[in-house]
C-alpha positions as CSV (number, residue, x, y, z in Angstrom):
1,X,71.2,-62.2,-73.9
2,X,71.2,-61.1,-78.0
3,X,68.3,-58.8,-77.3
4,X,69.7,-57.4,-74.3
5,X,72.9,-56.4,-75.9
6,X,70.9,-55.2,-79.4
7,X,68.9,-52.9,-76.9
8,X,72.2,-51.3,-75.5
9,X,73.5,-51.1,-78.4
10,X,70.4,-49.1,-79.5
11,X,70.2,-47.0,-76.5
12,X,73.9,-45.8,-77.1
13,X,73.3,-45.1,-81.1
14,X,70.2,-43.2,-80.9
15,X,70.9,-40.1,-78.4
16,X,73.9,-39.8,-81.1
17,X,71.8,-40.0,-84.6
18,X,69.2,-38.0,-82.6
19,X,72.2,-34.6,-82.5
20,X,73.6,-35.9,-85.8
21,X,69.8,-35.0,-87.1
22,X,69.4,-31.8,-84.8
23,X,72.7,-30.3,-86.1
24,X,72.4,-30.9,-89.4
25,X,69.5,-28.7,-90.7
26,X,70.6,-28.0,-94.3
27,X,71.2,-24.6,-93.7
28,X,74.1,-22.8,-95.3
29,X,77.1,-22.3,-93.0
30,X,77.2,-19.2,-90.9
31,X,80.7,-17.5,-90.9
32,X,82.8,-16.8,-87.8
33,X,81.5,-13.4,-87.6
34,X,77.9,-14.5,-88.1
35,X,78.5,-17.4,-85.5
36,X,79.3,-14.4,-83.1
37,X,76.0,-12.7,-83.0
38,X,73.6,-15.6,-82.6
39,X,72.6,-14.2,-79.5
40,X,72.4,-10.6,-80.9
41,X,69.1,-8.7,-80.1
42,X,66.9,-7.5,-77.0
43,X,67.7,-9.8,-73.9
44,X,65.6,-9.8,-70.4
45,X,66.8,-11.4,-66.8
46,X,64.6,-12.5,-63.5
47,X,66.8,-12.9,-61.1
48,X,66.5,-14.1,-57.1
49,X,69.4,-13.8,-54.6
50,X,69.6,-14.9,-51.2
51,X,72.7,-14.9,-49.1
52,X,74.0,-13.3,-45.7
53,X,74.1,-9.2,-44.8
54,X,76.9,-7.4,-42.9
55,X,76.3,-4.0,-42.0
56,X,78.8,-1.0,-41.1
57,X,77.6,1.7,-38.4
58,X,80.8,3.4,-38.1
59,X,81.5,7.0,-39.5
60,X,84.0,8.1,-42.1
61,X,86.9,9.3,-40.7
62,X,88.5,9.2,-37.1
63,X,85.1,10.1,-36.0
64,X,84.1,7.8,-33.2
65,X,80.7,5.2,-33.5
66,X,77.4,7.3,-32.1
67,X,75.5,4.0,-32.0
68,X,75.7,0.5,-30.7
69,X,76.3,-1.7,-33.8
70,X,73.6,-4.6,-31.8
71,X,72.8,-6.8,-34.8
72,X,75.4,-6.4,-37.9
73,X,74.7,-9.6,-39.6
74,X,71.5,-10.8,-40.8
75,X,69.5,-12.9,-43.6
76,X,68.3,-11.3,-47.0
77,X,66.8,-12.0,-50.2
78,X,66.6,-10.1,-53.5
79,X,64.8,-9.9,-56.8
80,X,66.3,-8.2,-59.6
81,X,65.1,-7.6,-63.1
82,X,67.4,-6.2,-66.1
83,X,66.7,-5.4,-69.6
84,X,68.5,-4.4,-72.8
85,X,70.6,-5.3,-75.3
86,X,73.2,-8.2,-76.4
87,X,75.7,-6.9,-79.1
88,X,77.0,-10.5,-79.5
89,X,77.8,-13.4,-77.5
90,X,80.1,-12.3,-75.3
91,X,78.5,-8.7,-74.4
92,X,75.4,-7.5,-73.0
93,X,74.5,-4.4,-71.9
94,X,71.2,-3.4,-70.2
95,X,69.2,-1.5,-67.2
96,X,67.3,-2.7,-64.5
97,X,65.5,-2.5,-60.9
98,X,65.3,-4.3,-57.9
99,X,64.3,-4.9,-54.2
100,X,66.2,-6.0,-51.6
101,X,65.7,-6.8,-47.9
102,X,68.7,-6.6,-46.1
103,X,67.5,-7.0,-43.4
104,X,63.4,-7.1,-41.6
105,X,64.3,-3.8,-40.7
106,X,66.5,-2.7,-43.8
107,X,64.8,-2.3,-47.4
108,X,66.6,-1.2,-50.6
109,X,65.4,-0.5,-54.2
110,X,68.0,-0.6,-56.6
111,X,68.1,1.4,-60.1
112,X,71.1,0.3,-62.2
113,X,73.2,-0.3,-65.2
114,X,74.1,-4.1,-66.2
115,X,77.1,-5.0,-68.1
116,X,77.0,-9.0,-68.2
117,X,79.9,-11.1,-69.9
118,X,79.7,-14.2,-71.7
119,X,83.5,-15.8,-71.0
120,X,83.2,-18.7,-74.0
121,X,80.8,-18.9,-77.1
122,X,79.6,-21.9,-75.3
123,X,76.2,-23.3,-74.7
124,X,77.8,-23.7,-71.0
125,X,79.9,-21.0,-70.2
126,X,81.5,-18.7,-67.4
127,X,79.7,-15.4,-66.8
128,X,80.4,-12.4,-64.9
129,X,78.0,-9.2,-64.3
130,X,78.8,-5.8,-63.0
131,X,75.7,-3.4,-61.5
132,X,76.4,-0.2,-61.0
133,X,73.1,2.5,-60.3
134,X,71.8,4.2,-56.9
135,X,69.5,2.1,-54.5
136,X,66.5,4.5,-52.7
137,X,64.6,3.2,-49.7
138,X,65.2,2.6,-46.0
139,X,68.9,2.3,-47.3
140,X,69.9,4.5,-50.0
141,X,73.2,5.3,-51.7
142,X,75.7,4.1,-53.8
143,X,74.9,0.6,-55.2
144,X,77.6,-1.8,-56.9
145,X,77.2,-5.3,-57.4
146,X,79.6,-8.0,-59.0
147,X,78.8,-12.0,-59.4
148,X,80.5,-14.5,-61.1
149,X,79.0,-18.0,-62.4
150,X,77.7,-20.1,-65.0
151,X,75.7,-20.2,-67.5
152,X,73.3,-23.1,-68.9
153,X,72.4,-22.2,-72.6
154,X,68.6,-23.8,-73.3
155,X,68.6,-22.3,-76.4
156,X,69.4,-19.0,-78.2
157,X,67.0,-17.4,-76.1
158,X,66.5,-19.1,-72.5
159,X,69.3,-20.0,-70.3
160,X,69.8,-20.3,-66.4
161,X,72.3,-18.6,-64.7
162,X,74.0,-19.9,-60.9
163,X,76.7,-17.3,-59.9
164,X,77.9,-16.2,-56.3
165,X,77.7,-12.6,-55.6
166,X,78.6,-9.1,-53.6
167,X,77.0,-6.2,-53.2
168,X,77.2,-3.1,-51.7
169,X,75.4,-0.1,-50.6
170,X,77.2,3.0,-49.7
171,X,74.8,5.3,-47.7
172,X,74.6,8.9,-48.1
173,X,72.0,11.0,-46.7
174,X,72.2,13.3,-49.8
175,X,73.4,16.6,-48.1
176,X,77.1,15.3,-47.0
177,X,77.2,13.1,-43.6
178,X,76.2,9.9,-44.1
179,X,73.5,7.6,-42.4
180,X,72.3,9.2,-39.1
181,X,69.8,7.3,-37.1
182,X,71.1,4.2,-35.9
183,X,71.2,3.0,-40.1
184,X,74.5,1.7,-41.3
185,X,76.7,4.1,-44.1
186,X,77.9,0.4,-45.5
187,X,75.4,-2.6,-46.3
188,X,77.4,-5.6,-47.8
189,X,75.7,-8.3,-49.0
190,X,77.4,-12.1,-50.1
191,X,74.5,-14.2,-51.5
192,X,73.9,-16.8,-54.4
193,X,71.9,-15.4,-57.0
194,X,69.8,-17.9,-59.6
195,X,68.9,-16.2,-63.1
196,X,66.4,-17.1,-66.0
197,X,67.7,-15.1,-69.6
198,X,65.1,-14.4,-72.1
């Protein structure tokens, strides 16, 4: 019974002297400004979405629908790389590229600024990113894109990243009307995306 309870005892000491030991590192103190740009310097993100479509086929305007709006909902998945630069904990700013699938029928390629937010100068810590660029493809027009989630420090320079998302696609055809052709003006998108920060 003595060496069961000196065994506890040790397995709830050591995890504790083991971040006693990783904190301390005898380096001097960084100041609260210094503290602030830990994370400061070139940043990269991977990032995989999956999540459900809607799709609008209806004009702008009191014009009435030309086409029979058969299948507005559907199943897509998204990769999404961004690249720049974090100016301190909280604030990164960046471009990047993507590809989405809509739908089987419905791809998208994304070009587009990143503005990503750190909420706390946490290891874990609310995040929201804004995407705002042009997508080309079967679908091409406007693209925004806003997600909100968490983020799971690793270290200074890998975390993971779980957020919900919206995005949206506002078509334009580039010479006034919007989509002709039985493709929608309107592809909104509500997915989960998964990130990897490097």
């Amino acid at each position: 019974m003595k060496k069961l309870i000196i065994l506890f005892i040790l397995a709830v000491l050591l995890p504790a002297g083991a971040y006693a030991a990783d904190t301390d590192t005898g380096s001097p103190t960084l100041t609260k400004k210094e503290q602030r740009r830990t994370l400061r310097g070139y940043k990269g993100f991977v990032e995989l979405g999956m999540g459900i479509t809607h799709h609008n086929f209806s004009y702008i305007g009191d014009k009435p629908d030309t086409y029979a709006d058969t299948s507005p909902n559907g199943f897509g998945i998204e990769i999404l790389t961004s690249h720049g630069y974090q100016f301190s904990n909280f604030f990164f700013l960046g471009g990047g590229v993507g590809i989405n699938e809509c739908t089987k029928t419905n791809v998208m390629v994304p070009i587009f600024a990143d503005l990503r937010v750190n909420i706390l100068d946490k290891r874990i810590s609310p995040v929201i990113d804004f995407k705002w660029g042009y997508a080309v493809g079967d679908h091409h027009g406007v693209y925004l894109s806003f997600n909100a989630g968490v983020r799971f420090g690793f270290n200074e320079q890998n975390s993971a990243i779980y957020a919900l998302a919206e995005a949206s696609c506002i078509g334009d055809t580039g010479n006034g009307l919007f989509h002709l052709e039985n493709k929608s003006r309107l592809c909104g998108r509500f997915f989960l995306r998964i990130g990897y920060e490097f």
